[in-house]
C-alpha positions as CSV (number, residue, x, y, z in Angstrom):
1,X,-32.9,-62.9,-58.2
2,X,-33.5,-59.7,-59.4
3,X,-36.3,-58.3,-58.1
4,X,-35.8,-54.3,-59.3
5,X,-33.6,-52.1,-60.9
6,X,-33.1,-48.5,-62.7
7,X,-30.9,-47.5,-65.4
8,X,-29.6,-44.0,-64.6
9,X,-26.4,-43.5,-67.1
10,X,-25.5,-40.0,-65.8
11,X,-22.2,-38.7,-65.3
12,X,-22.0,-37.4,-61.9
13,X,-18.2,-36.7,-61.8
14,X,-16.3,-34.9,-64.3
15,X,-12.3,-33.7,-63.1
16,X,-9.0,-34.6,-61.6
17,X,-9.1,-37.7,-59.9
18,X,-7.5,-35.9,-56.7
19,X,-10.7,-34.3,-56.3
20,X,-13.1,-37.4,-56.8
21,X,-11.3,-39.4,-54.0
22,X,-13.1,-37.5,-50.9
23,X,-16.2,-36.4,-52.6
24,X,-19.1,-38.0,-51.3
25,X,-21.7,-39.5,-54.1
26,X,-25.2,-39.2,-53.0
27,X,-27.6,-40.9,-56.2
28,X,-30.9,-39.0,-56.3
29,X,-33.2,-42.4,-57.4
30,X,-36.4,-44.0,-57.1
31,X,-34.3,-46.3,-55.6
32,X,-32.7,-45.7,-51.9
33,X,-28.9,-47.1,-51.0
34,X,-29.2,-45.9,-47.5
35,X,-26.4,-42.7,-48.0
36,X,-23.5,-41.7,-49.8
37,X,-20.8,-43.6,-51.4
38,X,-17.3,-43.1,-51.6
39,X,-14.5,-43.6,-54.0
40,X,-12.8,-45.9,-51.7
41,X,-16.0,-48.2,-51.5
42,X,-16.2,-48.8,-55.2
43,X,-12.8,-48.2,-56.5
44,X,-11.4,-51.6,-55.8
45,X,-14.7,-53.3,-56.8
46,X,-14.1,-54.5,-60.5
47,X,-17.7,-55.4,-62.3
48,X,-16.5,-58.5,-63.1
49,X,-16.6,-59.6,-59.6
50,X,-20.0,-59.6,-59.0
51,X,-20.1,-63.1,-61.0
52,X,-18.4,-64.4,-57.5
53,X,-21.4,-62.1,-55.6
54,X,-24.7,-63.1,-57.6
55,X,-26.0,-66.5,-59.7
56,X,-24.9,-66.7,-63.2
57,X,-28.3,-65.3,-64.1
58,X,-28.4,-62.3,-61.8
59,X,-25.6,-61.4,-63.3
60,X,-26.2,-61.9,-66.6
61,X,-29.7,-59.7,-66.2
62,X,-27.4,-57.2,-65.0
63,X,-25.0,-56.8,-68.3
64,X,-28.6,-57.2,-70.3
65,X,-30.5,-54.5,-68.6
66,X,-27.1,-52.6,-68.3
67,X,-26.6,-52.6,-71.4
68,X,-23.1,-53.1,-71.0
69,X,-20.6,-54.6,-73.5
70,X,-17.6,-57.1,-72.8
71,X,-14.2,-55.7,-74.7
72,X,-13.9,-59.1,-76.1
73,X,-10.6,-58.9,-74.8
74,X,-8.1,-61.7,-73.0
75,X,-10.1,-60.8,-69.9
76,X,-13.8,-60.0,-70.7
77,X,-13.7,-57.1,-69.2
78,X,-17.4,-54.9,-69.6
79,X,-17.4,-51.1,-70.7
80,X,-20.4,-48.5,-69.6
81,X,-20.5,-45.3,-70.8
82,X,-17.6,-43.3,-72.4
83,X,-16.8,-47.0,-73.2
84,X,-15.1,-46.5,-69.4
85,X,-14.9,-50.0,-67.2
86,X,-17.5,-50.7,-64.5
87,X,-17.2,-51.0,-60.8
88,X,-19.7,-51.7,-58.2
89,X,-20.7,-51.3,-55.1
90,X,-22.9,-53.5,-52.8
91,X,-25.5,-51.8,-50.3
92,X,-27.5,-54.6,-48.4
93,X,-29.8,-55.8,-51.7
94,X,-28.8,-52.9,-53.9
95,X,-25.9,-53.4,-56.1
96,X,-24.8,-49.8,-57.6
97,X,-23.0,-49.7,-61.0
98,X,-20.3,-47.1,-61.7
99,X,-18.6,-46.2,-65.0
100,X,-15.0,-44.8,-64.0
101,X,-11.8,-43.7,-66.0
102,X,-9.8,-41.6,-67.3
103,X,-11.1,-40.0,-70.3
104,X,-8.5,-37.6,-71.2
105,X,-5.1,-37.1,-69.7
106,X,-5.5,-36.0,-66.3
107,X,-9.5,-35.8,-66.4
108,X,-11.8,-38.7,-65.1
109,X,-15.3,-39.6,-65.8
110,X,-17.3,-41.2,-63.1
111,X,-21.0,-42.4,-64.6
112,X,-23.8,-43.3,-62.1
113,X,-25.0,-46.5,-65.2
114,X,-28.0,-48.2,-62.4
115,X,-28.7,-49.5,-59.1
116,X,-30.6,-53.1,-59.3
117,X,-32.4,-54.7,-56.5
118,X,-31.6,-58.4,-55.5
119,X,-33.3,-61.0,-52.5
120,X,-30.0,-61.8,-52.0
């Protein structure tokens, strides 16, 4: 269940995706993820599979208080900001949500979109 969470939506990445790859993230929230993050532990993480992760409902609040939108497409794949596809990473009971792309040829986008708090 989810017990907490805060929308964030800010782009904490804009650049060449050489230079995103070692940078560590560090979110400045109310809510704590116990350090930084790193491409690596995100980048193969599609938001998708976190329907394998959490309940159906969990989930569900997630894309609701998200905000997020499926493309409607062959594989329902959900859009965050920039209309960019979301990944996540799982800290203990925090799951962060990342908006990550490229937006322009040769420049990527990566937006903190929330962290939510599970008992799981």
């Amino acid at each position: 269940m989810i017990t907490k969470h805060v929308r964030v939506k800010s782009l904490i990445f804009d650049g060449t995706e050489s230079e995103i790859l070692e940078r560590p993230i560090n979110p400045d929230t109310e809510i704590s993820i116990g350090g930084a993050i790193r491409f690596a532990d995100f980048a193969n993480n599609n938001f998708e599979d976190l329907r394998m992760i959490l309940s159906g409902d969990d989930f569900e609040s997630i894309v609701k208080t998200g905000k997020f939108a499926s493309d409607g497409g062959f594989l329902n794949l959900y859009r965050g900001s920039d209309n960019l596809r979301l990944y996540f990473c799982k800290r203990g009971n925090a799951i962060v949500v990342f908006a990550y792309g490229e937006y322009q040829p040769t420049r990527y986008k990566l937006y903190l979109e929330g962290i939510w708090l599970s008992n799981h």
